[in-house]
C-alpha positions as a Python dict, from the first residue, in 0.01 Angstrom:
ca = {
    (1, 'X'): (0, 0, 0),
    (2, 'X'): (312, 108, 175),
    (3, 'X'): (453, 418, 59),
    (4, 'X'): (193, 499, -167),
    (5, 'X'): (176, 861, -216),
    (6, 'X'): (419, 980, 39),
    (7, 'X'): (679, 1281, -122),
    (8, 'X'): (982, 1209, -191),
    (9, 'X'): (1263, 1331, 71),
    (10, 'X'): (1392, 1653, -68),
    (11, 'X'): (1727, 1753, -28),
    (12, 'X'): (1926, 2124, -48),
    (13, 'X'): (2254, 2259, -92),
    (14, 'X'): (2465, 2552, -198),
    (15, 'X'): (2738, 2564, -471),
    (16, 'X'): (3000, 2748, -586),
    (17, 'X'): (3194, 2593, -904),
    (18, 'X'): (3537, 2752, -1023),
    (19, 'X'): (3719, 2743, -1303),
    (20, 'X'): (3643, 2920, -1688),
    (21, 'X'): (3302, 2893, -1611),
    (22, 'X'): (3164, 3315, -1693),
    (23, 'X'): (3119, 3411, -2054),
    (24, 'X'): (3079, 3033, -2156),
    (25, 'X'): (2685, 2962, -2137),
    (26, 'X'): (2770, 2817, -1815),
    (27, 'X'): (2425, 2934, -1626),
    (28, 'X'): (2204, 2873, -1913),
    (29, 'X'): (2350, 2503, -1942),
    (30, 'X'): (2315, 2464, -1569),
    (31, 'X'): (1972, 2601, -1549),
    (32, 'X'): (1930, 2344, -1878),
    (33, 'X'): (2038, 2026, -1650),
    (34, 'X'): (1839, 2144, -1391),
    (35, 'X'): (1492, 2156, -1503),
    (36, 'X'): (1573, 1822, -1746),
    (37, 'X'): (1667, 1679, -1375),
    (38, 'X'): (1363, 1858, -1210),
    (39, 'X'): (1571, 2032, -1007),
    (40, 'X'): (1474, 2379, -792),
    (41, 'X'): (1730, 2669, -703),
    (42, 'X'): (1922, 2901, -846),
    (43, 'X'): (2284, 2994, -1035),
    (44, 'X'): (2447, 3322, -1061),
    (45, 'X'): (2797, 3468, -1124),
    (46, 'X'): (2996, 3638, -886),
    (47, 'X'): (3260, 3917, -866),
    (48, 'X'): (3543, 3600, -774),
    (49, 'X'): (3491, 3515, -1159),
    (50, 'X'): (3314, 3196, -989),
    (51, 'X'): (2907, 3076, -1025),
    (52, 'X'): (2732, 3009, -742),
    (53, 'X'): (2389, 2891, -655),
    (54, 'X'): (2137, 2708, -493),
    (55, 'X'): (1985, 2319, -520),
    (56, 'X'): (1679, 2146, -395),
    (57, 'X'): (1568, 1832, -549),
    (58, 'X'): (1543, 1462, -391),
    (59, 'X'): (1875, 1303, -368),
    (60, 'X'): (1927, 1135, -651),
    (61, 'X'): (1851, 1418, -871),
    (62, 'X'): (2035, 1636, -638),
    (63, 'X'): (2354, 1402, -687),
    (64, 'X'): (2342, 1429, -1063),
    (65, 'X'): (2332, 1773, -1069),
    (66, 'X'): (2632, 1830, -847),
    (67, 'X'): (2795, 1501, -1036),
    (68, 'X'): (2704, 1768, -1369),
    (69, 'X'): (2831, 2065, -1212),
    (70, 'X'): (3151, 1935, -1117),
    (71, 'X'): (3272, 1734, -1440),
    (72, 'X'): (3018, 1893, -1720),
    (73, 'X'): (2947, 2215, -1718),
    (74, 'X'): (2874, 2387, -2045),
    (75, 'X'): (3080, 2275, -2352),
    (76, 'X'): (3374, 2574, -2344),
    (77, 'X'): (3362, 2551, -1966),
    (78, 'X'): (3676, 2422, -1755),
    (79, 'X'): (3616, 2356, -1390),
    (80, 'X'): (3873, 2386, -1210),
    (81, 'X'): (3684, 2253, -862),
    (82, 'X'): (3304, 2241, -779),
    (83, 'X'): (3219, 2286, -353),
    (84, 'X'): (2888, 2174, -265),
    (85, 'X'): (2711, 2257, 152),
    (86, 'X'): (2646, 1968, 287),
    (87, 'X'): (2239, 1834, 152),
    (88, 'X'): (2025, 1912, 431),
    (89, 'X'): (1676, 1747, 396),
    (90, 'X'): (1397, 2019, 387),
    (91, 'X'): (1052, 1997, 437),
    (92, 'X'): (943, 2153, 111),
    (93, 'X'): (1088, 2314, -186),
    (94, 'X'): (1118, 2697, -141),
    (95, 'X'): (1173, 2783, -498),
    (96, 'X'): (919, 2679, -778),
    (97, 'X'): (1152, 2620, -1071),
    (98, 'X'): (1582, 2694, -1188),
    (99, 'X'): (1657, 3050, -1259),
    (100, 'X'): (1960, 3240, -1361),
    (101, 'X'): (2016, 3577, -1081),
    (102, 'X'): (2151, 3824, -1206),
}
């Protein structure tokens, strides 16, 4: 059969989402949505008061996750703006689950 077995395309991109989102719960909700998602990467908060992070996931579940990031967040979050890299397909993921850097 056609298609049988083949991976799916995998996708990555970078994000940085601003806003109230340090001292909310905001990377442990993120890392949350990703593994519920199946989503790969990584989050982490940076001096700019921002969180930042990595993606990888097959499109779909890559869109939901930067639909989550820019208009959920954690519940006392308030993004202010989310900017997502464009997705650039990769060959394989290069992380083996979500973590929180710190």
């Amino acid at each position: 059969m056609a298609g049988s077995g083949v991976a799916k395309q995998l996708f990555a991109c970078n994000f940085e989402v601003f806003g109230r989102v340090q001292g909310v719960f905001f990377r442990k909700y993120t890392e949350q949505e990703a593994k519920r998602l199946g989503v790969r990467g990584w989050c982490m908060n940076t001096r700019d008061e921002t969180v930042k992070g990595q993606l990888e996931a097959p499109l779909a579940e890559l869109n939901e996750m930067k639909h989550w990031l820019q208009t959920k967040g954690s519940p006392s979050s308030k993004i202010s703006k989310a900017e997502f890299s464009p997705a650039q397909e990769i060959d394989g993921y290069t992380f083996t689950s979500f973590a929180i850097k710190r």
